[in-house]
C-alpha positions in Angstrom: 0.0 0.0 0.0 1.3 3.6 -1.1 3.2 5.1 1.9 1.2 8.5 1.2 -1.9 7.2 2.5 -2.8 6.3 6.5 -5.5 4.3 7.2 -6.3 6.9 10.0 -7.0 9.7 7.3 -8.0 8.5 4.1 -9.0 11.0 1.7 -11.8 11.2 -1.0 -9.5 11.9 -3.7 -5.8 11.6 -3.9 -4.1 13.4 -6.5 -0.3 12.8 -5.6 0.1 9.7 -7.2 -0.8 11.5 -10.5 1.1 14.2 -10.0 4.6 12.6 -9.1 4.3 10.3 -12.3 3.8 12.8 -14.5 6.0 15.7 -12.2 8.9 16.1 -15.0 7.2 16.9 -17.8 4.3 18.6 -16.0 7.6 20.8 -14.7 9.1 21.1 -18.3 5.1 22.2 -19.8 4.9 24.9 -17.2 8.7 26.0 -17.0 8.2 26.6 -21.2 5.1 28.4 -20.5 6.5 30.6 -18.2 10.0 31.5 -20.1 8.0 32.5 -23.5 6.0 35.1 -22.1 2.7 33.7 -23.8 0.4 33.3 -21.0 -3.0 34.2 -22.5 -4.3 32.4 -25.8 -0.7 31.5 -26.5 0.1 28.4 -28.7 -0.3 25.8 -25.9 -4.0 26.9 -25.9 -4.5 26.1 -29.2 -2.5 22.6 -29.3 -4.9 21.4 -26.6 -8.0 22.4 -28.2 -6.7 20.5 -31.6 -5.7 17.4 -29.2 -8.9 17.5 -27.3 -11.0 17.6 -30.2 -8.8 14.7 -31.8 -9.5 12.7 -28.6 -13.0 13.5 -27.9 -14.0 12.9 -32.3 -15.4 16.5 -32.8 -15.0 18.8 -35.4 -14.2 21.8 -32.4 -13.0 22.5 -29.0 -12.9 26.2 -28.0 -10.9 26.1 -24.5 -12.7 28.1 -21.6 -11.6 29.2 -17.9 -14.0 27.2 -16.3 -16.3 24.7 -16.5 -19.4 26.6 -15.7 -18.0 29.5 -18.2 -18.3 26.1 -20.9 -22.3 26.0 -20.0 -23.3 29.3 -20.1 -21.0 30.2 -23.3 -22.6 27.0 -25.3 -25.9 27.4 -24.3 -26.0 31.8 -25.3 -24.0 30.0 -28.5 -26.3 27.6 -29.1 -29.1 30.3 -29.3 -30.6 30.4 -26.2 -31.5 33.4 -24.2 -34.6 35.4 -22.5 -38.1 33.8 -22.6 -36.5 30.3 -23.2 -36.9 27.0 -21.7 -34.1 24.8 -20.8 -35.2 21.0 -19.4 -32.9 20.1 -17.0 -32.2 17.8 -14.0 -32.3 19.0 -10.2 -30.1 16.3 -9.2 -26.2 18.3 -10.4 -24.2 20.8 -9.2 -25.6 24.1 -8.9 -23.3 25.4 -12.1 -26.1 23.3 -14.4 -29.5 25.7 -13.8 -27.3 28.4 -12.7 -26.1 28.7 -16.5 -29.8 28.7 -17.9 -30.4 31.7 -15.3 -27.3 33.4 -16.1 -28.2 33.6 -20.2 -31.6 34.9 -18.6 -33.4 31.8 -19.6 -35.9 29.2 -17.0 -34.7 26.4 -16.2 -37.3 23.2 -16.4 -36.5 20.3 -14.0 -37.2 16.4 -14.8 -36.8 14.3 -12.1 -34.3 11.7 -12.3 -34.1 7.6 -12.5 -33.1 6.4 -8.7 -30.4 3.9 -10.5 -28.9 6.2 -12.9 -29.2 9.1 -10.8 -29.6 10.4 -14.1 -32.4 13.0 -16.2 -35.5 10.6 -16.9 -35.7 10.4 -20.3 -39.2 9.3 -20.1 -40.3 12.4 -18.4 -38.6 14.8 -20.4 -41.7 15.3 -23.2 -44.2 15.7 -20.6 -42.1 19.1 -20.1 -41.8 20.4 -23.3 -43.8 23.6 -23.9 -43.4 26.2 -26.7 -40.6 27.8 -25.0 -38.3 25.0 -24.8 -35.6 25.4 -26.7 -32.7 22.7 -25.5 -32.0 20.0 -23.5 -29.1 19.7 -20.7 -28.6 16.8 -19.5 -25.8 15.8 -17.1 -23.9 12.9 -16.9 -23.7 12.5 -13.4 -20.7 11.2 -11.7 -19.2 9.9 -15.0 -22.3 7.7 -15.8 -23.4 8.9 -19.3 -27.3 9.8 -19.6 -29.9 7.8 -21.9 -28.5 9.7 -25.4 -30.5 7.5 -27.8 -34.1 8.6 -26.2 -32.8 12.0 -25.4 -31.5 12.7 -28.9 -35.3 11.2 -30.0 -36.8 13.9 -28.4 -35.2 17.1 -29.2 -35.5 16.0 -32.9 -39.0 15.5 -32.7 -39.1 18.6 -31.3 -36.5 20.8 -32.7 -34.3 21.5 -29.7 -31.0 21.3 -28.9 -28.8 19.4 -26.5 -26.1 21.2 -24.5 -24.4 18.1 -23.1 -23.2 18.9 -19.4 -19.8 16.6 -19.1 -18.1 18.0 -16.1 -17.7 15.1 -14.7 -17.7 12.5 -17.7 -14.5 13.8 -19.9 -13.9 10.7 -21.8 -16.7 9.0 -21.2 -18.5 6.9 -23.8 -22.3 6.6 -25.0 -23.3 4.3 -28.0 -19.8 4.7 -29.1 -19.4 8.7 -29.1 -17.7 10.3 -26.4 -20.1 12.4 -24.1 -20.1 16.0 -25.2 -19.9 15.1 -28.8 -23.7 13.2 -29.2 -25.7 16.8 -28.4 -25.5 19.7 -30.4 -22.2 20.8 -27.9 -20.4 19.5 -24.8 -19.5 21.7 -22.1 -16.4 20.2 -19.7 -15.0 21.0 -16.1 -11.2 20.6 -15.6 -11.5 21.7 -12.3 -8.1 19.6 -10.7 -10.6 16.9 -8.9 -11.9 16.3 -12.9 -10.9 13.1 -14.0 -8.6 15.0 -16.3 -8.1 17.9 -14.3 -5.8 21.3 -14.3 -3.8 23.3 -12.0 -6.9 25.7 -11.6 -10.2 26.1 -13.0 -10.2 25.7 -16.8 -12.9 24.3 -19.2 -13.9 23.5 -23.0 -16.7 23.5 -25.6 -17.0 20.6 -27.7 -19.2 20.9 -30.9 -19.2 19.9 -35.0 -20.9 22.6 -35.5 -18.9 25.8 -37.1 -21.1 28.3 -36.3 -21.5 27.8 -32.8 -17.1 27.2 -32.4 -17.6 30.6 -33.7 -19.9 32.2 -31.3 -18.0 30.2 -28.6 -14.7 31.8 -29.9 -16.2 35.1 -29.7 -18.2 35.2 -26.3 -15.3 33.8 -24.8 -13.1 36.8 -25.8 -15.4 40.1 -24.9 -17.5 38.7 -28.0 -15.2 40.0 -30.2 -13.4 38.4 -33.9 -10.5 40.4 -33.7 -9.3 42.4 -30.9 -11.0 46.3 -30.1 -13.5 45.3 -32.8 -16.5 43.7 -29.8 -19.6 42.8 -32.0 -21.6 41.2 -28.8 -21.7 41.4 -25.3 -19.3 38.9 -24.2 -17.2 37.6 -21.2 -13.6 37.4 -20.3 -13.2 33.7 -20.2 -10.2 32.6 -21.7 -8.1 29.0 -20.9 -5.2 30.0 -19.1 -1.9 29.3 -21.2 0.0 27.4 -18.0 -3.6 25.1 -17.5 -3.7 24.4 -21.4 -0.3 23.3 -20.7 -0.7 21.0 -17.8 -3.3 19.6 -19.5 -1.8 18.8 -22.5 0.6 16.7 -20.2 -2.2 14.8 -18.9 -4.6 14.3 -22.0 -2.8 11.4 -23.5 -2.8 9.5 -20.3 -7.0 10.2 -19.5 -8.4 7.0 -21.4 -6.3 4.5 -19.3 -6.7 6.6 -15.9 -10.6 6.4 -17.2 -9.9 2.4 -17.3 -8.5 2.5 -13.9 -11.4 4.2 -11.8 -13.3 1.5 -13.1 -11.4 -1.1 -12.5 -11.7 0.6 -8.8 -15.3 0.7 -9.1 -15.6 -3.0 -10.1 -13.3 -4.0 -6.9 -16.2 -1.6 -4.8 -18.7 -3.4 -6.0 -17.5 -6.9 -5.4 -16.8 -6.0 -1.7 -20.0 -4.2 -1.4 -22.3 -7.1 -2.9 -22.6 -9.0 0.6 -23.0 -5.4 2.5 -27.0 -5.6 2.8 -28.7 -2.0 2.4 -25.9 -0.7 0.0 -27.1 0.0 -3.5 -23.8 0.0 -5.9 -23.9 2.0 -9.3 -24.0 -0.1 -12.4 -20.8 -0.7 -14.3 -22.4 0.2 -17.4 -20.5 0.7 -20.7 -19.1 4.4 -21.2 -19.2 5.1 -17.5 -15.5 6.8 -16.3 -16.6 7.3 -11.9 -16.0 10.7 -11.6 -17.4 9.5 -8.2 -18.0 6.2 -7.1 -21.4 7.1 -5.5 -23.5 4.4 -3.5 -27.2 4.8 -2.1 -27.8 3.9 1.6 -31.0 2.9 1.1 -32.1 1.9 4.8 -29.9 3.7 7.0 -28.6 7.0 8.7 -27.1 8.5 5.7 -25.2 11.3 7.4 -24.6 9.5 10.7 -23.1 6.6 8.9 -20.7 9.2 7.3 -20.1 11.1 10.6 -19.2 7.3 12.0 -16.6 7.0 9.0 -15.1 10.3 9.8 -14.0 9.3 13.1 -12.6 6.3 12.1 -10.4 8.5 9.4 -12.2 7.6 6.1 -13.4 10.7 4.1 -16.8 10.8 2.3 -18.8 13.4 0.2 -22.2 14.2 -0.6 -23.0 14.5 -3.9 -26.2 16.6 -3.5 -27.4 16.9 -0.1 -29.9 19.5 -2.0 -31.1 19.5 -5.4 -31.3 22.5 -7.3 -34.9 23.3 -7.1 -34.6 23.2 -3.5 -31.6 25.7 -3.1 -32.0 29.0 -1.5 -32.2 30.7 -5.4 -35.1 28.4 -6.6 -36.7 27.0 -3.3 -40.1 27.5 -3.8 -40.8 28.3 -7.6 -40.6 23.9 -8.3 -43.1 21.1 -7.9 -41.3 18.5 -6.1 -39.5 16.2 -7.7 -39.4 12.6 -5.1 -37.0 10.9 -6.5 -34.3 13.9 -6.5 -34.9 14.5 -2.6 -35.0 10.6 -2.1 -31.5 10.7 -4.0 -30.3 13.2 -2.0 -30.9 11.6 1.6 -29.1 8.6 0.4 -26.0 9.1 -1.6 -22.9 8.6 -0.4 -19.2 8.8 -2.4 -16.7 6.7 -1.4 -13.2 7.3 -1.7 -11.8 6.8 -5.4 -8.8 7.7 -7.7 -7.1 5.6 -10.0 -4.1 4.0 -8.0 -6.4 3.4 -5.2 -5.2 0.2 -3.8 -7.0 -3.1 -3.2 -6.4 -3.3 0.4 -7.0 0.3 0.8 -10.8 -0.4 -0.5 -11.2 -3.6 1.5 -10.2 -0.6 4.3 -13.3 1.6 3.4 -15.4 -1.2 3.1 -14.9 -2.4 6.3 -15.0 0.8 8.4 -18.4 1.6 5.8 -20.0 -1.8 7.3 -18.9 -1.3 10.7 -20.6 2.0 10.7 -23.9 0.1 9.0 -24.3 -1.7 12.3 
């Protein structure tokens, strides 16, 4: 067992292992960076958005500073904007409606499947109206959404599909990366990401030239060419020394991607004889941003205090949905299986190297704290 880890304080995520292996050349990347002077939109910027689209199989990738900057970039490049509706799930981060507000749109929630923890495809045409004009799903945790029914609908119905990958970079659905299957794909390299930067950083994904375009623009004060600003945009450009550090770590993403769920398929051997423990599906395409179970008889948040003290870190992956957040509490219908979701999820520690016996670890101190 790696020597950087005791059992009296394990961690959610480790990064160190990922780090030292790649420390020379992550050095080198940033040490170039920093002796050419070109730290905003220098050629590092642009190598990683022609690598990044080579990996993820799509025409463009417009490099962004954060992954929430990617959703509300693609969504006012994708058309949408005031008096639209945007279907959504309640069950993400807060980054996901917050973007639909943000481009001065209405978010539109769908409650989720309990085993996917994912947007209900089946619901989503019961909440089309005449003002919807896209779809964002999210897929959760690393788990990619149902594309096939999803992409059904919006043609039916003439909408797009932002796809929200923040936590699915490399995933896989019906043989298309996620982010490349909607209209665009918006992606989070915050450093916990499962390919993740120094720093907040993010990308746009799309085949489609016009919105690259837009993207391009919005991202630079909404201009083509410098001092000539044709639209309102933002200052959201990816960070030369990021695009660097990333362009150390893309090639390496597909087999880390293999590893977390070769992790998750240890978790849920150990977990199968752990009664009241629902494990996520290891279903094809699925990278585990999060390895996230569902405690589906117990004290959710007194089993995780009870791991705490015996030194295991957990997370809570949402102890409140969106609708039911201080800026939307009240304006929803409820949705039951979102706040069932969140009274029961729990996230287990998980990176890549994560050992065998380290698991059996959090398994045991998980049971113990079952009763």
């Amino acid at each position: 067992m790696s020597q950087a880890i005791d059992l009296k304080n394990v961690p959610v995520l480790d990064l160190s292992p990922e780090i030292d292996g790649l420390w020379d050349e992550v050095q080198a990347a940033l040490l170039a960076v920093v002796r050419s002077g070109k730290f905003i939109m220098g050629p590092d910027v642009k190598a990683f958005e022609q690598e990044a689209a080579a990996f993820l199989g799509t025409r463009h990738a417009v490099g962004v500073n954060s992954g929430t900057d990617a959703l509300v970039i693609a969504l006012r490049a994708l058309g949408v904007g005031p008096g639209d509706e945007v279907v959504t799930t309640p069950f993400s981060f807060f980054a996901t409606a917050e973007a639909i507000s943000v481009v001065g749109a209405t978010p539109v929630f769908v409650d989720i499947e309990l085993e996917s923890l994912n947007l209900d495809a089946a619901r989503v045409e019961a909440a089309i109206t005449p003002r919807t004009k896209a779809l964002l799903p999210v897929h959760l945790f690393g788990r990619p959404c149902d594309m096939q029914a999803l992409t059904s609908i919006a043609r039916a119905h003439g909408l797009k599909i932002l796809e929200d990958c923040a936590q699915a970079f490399g995933g896989e659905a019906g043989g298309r990366r996620t982010g490349t299957i909607g209209d665009a794909g918006a992606y989070s390299f915050f450093p916990s990401k499962n390919l993740g930067a120094f720093g907040d950083a993010g990308l746009i994904a799309t085949d489609d030239d016009a919105v690259a375009e837009a993207a391009s623009m919005l991202r630079a004060h909404g201009a083509k060419a410098k001092y000539h600003n044709e639209t309102i945009g933002y200052n959201s450009r990816l960070d030369s020394l990021q695009a660097a550090v990333l362009r150390v770590k893309l090639p390496h993403v597909a087999r880390r991607n293999e590893l977390r769920r070769t992790v998750a398929e240890r978790y849920n051997a150990r977990l199968a004889e752990v009664p009241g423990v629902a494990t996520p599906a290891i279903v094809d395409g699925h990278v585990f941003h999060q390895y996230t179970v569902r405690l589906e008889h117990a004290d959710r948040d007194a089993v995780r205090a009870a791991m705490k003290a015996q030194g295991v870190a957990t997370m809570v992956y949402y102890p409140v949905p969106q609708d039911r957040l201080p800026a939307y509490a009240g304006r929803f219908p409820r949705f039951p299986v979102s706040d069932l979701a969140a009274t029961q999820v729990l996230s287990l520690p998980i990176w890549p190297e994560m050992e065998p016996e380290l698991q059996d670890h959090v398994v045991g101190v998980l049971s113990d704290a079952l009763g």
